[in-house]
C-alpha positions as a Markdown table, in Angstrom:
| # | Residue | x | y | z |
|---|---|---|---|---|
| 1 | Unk | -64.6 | 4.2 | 114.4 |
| 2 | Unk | -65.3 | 6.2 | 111.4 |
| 3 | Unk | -63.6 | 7.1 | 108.3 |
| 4 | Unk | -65.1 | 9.8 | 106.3 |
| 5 | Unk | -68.4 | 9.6 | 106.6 |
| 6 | Unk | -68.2 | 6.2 | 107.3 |
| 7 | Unk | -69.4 | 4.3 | 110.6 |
| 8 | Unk | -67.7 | 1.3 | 111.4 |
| 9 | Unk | -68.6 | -1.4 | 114.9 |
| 10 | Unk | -65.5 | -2.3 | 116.8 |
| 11 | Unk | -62.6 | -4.2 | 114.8 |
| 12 | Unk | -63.5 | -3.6 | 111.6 |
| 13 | Unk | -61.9 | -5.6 | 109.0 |
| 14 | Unk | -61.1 | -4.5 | 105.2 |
| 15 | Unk | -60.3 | -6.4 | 102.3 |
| 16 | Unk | -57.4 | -4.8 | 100.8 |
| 17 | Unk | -56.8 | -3.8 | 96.6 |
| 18 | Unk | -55.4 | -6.4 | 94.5 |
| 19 | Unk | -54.4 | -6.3 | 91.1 |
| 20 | Unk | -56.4 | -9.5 | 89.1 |
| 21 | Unk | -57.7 | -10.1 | 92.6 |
| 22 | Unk | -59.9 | -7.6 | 94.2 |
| 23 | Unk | -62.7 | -7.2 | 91.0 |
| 24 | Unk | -66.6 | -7.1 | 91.5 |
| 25 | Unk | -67.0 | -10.6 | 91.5 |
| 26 | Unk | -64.7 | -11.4 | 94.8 |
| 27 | Unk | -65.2 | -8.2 | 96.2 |
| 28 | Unk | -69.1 | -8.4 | 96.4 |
| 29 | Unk | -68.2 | -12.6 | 97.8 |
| 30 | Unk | -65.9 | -10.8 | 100.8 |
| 31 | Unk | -68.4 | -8.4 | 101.2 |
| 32 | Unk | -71.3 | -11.5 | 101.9 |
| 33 | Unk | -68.4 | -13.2 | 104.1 |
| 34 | Unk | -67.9 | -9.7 | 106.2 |
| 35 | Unk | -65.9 | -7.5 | 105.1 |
| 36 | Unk | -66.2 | -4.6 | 106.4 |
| 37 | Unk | -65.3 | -2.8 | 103.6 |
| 38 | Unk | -63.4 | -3.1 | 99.8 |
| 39 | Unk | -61.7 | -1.8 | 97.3 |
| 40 | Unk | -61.2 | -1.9 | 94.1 |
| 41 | Unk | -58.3 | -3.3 | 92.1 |
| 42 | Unk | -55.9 | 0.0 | 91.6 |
| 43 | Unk | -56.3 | 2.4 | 88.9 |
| 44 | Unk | -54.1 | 3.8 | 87.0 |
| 45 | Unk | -54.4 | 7.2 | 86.5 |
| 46 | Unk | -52.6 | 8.2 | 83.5 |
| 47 | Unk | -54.4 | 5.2 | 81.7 |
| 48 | Unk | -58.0 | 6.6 | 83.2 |
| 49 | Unk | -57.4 | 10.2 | 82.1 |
| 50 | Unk | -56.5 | 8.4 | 78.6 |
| 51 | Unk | -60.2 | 6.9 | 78.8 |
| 52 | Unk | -58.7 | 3.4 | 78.3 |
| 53 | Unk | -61.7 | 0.8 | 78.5 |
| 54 | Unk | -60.2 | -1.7 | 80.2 |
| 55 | Unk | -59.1 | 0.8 | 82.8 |
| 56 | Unk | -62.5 | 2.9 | 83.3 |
| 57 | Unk | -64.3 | -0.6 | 83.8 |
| 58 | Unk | -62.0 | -1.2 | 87.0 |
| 59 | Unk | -63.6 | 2.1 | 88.7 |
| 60 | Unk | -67.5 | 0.8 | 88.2 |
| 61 | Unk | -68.7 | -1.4 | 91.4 |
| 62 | Unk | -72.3 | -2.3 | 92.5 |
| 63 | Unk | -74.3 | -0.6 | 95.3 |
| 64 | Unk | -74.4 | -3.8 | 97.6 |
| 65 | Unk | -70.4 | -3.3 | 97.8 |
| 66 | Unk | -70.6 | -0.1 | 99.6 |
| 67 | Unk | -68.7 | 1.2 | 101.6 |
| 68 | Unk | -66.2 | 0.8 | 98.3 |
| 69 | Unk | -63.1 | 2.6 | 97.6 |
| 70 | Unk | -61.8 | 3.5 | 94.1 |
| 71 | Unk | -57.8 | 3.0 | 94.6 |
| 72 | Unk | -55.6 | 5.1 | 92.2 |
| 73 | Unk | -52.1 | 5.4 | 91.2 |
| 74 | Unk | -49.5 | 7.0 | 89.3 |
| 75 | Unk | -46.7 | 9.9 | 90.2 |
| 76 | Unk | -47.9 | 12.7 | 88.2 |
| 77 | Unk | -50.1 | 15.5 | 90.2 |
| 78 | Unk | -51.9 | 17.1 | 87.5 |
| 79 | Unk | -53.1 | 13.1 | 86.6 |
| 80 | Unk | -53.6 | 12.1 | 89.6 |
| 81 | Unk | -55.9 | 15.1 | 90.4 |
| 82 | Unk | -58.0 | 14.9 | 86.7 |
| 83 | Unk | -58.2 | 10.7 | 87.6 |
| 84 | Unk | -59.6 | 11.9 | 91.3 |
| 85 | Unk | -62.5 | 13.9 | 89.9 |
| 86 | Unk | -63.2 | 11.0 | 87.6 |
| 87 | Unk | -63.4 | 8.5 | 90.6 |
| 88 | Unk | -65.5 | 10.8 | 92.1 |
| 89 | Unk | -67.8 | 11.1 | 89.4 |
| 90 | Unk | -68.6 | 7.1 | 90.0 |
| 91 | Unk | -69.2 | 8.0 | 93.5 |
| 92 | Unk | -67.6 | 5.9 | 95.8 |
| 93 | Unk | -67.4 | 6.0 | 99.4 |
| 94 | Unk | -63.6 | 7.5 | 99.1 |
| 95 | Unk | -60.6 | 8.0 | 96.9 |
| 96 | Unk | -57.6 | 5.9 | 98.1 |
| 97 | Unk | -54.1 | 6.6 | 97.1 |
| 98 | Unk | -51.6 | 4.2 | 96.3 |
| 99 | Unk | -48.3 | 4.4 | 97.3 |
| 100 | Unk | -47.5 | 0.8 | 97.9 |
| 101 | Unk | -47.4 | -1.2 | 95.6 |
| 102 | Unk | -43.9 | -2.8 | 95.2 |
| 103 | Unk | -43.9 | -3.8 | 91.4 |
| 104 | Unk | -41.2 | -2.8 | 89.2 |
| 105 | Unk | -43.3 | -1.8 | 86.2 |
| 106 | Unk | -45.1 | 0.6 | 88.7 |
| 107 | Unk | -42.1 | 1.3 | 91.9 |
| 108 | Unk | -39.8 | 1.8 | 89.0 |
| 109 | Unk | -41.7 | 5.0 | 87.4 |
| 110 | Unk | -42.2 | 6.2 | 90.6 |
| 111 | Unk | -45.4 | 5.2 | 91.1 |
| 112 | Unk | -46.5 | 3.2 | 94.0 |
| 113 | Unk | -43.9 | 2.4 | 96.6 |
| 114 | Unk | -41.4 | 4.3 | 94.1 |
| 115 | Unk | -43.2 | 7.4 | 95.9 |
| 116 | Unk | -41.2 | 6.4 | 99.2 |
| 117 | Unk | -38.2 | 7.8 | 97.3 |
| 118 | Unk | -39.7 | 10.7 | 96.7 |
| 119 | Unk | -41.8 | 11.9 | 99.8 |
| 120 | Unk | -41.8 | 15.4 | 98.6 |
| 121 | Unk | -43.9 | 14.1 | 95.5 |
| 122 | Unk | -46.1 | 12.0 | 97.9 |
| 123 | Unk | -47.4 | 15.1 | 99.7 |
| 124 | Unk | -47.8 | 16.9 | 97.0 |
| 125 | Unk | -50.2 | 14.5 | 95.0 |
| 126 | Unk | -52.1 | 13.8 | 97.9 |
| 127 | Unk | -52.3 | 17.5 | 99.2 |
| 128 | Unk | -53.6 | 18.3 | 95.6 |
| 129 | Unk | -56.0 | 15.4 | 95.7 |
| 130 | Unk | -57.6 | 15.8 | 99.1 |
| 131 | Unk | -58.5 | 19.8 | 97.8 |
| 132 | Unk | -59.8 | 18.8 | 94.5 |
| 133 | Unk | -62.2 | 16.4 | 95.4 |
| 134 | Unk | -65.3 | 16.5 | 98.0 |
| 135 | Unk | -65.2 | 12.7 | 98.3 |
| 136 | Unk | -63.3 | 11.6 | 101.8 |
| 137 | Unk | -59.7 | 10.7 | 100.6 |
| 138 | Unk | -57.7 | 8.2 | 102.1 |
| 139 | Unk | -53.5 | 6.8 | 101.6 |
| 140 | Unk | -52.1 | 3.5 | 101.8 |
| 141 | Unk | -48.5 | 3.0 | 101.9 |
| 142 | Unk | -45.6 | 0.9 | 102.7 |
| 143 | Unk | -43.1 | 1.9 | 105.8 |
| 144 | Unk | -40.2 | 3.3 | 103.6 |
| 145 | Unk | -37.8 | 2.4 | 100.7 |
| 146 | Unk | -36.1 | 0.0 | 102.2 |
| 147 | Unk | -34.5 | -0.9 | 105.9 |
| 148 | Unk | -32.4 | 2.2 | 105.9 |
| 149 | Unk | -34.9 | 4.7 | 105.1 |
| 150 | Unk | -37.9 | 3.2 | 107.1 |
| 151 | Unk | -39.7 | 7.5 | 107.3 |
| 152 | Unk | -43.6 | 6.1 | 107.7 |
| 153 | Unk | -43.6 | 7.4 | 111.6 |
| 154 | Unk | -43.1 | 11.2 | 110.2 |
| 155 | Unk | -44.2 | 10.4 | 106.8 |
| 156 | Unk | -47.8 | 9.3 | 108.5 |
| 157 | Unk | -48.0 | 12.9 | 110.0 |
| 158 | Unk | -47.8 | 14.9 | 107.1 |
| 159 | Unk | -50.4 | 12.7 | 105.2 |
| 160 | Unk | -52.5 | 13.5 | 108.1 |
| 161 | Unk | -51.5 | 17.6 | 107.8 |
| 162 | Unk | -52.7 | 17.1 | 104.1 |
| 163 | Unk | -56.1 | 16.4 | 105.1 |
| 164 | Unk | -56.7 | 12.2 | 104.5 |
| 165 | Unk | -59.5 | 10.6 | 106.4 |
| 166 | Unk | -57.4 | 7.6 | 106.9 |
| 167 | Unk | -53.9 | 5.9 | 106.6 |
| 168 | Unk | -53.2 | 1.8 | 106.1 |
| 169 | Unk | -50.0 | 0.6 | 106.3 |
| 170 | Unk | -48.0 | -2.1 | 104.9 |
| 171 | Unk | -45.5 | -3.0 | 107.3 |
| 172 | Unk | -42.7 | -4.1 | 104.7 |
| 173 | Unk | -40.0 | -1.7 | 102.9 |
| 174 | Unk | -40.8 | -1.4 | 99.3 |
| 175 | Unk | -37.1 | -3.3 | 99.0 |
| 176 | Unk | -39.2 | -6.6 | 100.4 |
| 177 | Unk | -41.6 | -7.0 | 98.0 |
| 178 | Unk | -43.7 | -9.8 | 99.7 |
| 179 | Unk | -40.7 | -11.4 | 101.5 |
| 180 | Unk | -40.5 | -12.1 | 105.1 |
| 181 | Unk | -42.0 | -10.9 | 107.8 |
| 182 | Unk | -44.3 | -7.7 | 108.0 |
| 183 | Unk | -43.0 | -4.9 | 110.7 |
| 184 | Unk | -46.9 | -4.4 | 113.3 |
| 185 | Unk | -44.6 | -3.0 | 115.8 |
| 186 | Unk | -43.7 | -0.1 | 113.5 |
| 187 | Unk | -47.0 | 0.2 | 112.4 |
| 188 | Unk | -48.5 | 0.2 | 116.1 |
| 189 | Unk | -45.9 | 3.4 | 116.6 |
| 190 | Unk | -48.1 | 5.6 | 114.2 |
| 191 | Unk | -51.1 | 4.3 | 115.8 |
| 192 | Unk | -49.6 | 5.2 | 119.2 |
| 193 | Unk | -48.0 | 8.7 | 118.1 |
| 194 | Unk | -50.4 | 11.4 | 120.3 |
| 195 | Unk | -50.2 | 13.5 | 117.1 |
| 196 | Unk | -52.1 | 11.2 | 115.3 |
| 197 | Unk | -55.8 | 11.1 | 115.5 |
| 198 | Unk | -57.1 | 9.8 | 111.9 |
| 199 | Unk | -57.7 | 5.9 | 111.8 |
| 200 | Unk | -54.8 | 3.6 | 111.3 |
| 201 | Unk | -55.5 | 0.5 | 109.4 |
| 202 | Unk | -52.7 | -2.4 | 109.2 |
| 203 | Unk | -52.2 | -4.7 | 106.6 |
| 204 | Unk | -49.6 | -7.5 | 106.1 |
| 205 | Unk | -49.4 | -11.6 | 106.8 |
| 206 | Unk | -53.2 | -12.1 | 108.1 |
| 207 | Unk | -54.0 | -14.9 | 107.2 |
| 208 | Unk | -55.7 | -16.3 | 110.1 |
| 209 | Unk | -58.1 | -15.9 | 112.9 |
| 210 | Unk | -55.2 | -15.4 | 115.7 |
| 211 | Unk | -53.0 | -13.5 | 113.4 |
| 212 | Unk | -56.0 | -10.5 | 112.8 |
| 213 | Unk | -56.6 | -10.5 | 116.7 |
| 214 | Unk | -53.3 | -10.2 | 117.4 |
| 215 | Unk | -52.5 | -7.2 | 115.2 |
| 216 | Unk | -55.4 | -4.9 | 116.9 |
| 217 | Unk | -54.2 | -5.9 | 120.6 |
| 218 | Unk | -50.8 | -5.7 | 120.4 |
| 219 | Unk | -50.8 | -2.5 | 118.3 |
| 220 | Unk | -54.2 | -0.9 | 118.6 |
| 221 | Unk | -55.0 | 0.0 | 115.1 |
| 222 | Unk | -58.6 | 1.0 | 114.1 |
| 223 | Unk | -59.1 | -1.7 | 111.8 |
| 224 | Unk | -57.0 | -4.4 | 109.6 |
| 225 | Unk | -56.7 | -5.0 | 105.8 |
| 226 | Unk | -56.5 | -8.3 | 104.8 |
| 227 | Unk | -54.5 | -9.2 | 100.9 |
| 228 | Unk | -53.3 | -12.2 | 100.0 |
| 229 | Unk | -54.8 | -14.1 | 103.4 |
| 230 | Unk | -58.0 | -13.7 | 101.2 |
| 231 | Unk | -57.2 | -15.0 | 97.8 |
| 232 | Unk | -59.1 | -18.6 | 97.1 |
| 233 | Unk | -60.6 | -17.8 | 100.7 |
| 234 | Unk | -63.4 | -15.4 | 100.9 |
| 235 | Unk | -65.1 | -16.9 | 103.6 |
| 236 | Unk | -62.1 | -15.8 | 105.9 |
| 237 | Unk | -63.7 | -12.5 | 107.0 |
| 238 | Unk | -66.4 | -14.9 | 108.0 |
| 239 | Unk | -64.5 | -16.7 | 110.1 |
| 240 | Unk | -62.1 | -13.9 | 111.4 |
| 241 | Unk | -65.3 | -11.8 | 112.5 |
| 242 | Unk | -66.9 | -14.5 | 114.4 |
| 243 | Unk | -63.5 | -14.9 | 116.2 |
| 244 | Unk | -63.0 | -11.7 | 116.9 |
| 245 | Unk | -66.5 | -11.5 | 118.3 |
| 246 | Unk | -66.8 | -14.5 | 120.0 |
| 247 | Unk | -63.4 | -15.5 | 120.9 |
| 248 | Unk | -63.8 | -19.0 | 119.1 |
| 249 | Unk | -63.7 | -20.7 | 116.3 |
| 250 | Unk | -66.3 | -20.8 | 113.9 |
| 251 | Unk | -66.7 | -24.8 | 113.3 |
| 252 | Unk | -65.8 | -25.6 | 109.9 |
| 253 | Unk | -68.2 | -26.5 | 107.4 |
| 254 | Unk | -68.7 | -29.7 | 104.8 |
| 255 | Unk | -65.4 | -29.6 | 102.3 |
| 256 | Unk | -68.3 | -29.2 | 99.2 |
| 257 | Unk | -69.5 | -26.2 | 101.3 |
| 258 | Unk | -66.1 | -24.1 | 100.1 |
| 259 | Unk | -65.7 | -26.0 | 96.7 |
| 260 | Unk | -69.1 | -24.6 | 95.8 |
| 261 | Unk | -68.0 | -21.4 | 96.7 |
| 262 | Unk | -64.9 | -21.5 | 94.4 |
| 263 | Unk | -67.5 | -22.6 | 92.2 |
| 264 | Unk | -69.5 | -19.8 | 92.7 |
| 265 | Unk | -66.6 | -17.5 | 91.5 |
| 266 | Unk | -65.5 | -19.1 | 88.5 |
| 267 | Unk | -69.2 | -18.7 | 87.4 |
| 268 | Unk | -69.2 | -15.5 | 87.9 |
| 269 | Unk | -65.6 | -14.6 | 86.4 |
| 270 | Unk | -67.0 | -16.7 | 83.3 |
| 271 | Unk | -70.1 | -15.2 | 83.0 |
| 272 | Unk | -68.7 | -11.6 | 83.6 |
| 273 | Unk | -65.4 | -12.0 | 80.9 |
| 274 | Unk | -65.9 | -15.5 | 78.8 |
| 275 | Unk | -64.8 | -18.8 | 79.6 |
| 276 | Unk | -61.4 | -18.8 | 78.6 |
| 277 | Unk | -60.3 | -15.6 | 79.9 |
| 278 | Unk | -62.5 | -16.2 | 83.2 |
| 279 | Unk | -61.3 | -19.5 | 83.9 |
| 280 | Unk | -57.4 | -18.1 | 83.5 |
| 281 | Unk | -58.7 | -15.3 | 85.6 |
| 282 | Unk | -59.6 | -17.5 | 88.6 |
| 283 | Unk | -56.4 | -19.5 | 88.0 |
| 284 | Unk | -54.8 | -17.5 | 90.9 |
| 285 | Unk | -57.2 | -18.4 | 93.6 |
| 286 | Unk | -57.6 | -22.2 | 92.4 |
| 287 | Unk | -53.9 | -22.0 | 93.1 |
| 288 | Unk | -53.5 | -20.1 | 96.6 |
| 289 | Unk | -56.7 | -21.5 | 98.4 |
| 290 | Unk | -55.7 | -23.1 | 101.5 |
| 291 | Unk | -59.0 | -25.5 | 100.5 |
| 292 | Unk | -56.8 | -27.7 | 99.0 |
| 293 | Unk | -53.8 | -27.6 | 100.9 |
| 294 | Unk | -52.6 | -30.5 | 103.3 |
| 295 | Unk | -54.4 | -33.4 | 100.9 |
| 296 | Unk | -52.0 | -35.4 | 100.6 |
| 297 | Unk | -51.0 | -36.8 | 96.9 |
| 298 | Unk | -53.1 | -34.3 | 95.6 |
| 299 | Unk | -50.2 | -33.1 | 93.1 |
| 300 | Unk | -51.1 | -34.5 | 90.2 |
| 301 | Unk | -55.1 | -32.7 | 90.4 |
| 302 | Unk | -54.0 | -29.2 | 91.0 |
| 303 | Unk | -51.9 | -29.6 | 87.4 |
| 304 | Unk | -55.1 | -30.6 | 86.4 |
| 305 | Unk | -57.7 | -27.6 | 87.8 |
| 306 | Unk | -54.7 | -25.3 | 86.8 |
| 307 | Unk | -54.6 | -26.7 | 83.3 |
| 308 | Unk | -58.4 | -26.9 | 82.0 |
| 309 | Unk | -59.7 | -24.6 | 80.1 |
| 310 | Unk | -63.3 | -25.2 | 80.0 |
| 311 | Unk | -65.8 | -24.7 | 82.7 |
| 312 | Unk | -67.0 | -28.6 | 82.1 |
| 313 | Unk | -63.5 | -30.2 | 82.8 |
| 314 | Unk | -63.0 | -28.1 | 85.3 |
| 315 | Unk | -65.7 | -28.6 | 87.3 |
| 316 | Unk | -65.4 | -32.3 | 85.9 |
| 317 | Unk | -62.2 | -32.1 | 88.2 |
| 318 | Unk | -63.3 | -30.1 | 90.9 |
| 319 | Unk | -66.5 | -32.6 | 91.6 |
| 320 | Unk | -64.1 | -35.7 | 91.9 |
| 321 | Unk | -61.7 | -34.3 | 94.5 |
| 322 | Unk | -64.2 | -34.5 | 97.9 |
| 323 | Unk | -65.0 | -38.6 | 96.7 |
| 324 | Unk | -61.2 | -39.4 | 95.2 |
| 325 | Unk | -59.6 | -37.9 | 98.6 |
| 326 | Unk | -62.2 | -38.6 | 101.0 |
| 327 | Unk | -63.0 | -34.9 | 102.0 |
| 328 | Unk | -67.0 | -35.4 | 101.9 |
């Protein structure tokens, strides 16, 4: 399968663009662990064109990453073309277009998933972007505004006519946010549709082994995007490659094998912002890592990782849990 100028073996497996998630530090980790390719956290373009530090700093990424995307948003076309040729300065391995994300502070301008409302908009950014740029460009989106207006069937050819490489696919309405279930079977319709013939990738409640084979046989999509599934868990596209490979389970390792990998990250989160701000940084996979879920009465010690602010008591914490719960 390739995208752009990109080669990829059979099954291919992404790790998907997340806000306070997806920076270098856990991206270059998934990468290690098999990913097949990343992306960055999105950009905003308005703030990029502005030069905003904080912003440009999102765009940079390291050679051993590749193949990278740079993901930008925002629903103006003039921006979102100037941000384009700035992306493409850093040269990454494509431009990816956002038009999913389901936040109100970015749905609500019309930005993101707020572009569902305004397809008309949609095409025209990504019509504008796809000429300006010689970098491969790419779209990810959701399957429509809500269950009434669920357009991602048609709405997936005309990306296509505007000249993207490649389309992934959220299978929830903007409306859903995160809530429950993500639609594969809608998403395995675009894949299906004769009159597509760029890649499809699907994204959406992978969180396992099973769940990642199951999407590419029952709908056929070029490769899948993992999200949340990965957060606190890097080492899954280690374990859903093997499977998909294989067709077993990859036996699990020691219980200090992943806590030095957690490890491993908030080291690097510290030494790339400063304790305090790393630390708080990593607070979101210390919270979401199925590592620690299951142990029972273990209550009172995630407060605790979730509540220390130095690298000393944390790791003061995190080295009692395998002998206090008898995970060695």
């Amino acid at each position: 399968m390739r995208i752009g100028n990109i080669e990829f073996k059979d099954k291919p497996v992404f790790l998907a663009p997340m806000e306070d998630v997806s920076d270098i530090g856990f991206r270059l980790l998934c990468r290690q662990f098999g990913a097949d390719m990343v992306y960055t956290e999105f950009v905003s373009s308005d703030a990029l064109i502005r030069d905003i530090k904080k912003t440009k700093e999102k765009i940079f990424f390291s050679e051993q990453e590749r193949p990278i995307g740079i993901q930008i948003y925002g629903s103006d076309p003039d921006a979102m073309v100037e941000a384009a040729k700035i992306c493409e300065d850093a040269d990454p391995d494509l431009i990816d277009i956002n038009f999913g994300c389901p936040v109100r502070k970015i749905a609500g301008k019309g930005a993101g998933s707020g572009m569902m409302r305004t397809p008309e908009v949609m095409l025209e950014i990504t019509g504008k972007v796809v000429k300006a740029v010689e970098k491969p460009v790419s779209v990810k989106t959701r399957l429509g505004w809500d269950e009434d207006s669920k357009i991602i069937v048609r709405l997936a050819e005309q990306l296509q006519d505007c000249g993207i490489v490649a389309l992934t696919i959220h299978g929830r309405t903007r409306s859903q946010m995160y809530k429950g279930e993500a639609d594969w079977a809608l998403i395995g319709e675009v894949k299906n549709n004769p009159r597509m013939h760029i890649p499809i990738v699907g994204n959406g409640d992978v969180e396992s082994e099973e769940q990642c084979r199951k999407r590419f046989d029952e709908t056929g999509v070029d490769a899948v995007m993992i999200g949340r599934g990965s957060i606190g868990a890097p080492w899954i596209f280690r374990e859903v490659k093997h499977f998909l490979q294989t067709g077993e389970h990859l036996p699990k390792e020691p219980f200090r094998w992943y806590l030095d990998i957690l490890k491993r990250q908030v080291i690097e989160s510290v030494e790339r912002i400063d304790e305090t701000r790393g630390i708080l940084h990593m607070r979101r996979h210390l919270a979401a890592t199925p590592l620690f879920k299951g142990i029972p009465d273990f209550k009172a010690t995630r407060i605790a990782l979730l509540r220390a602010n130095t690298l000393a008591e944390l790791f003061s914490i995190m080295d009692e849990i395998p002998e206090k719960f008898g995970l060695e």
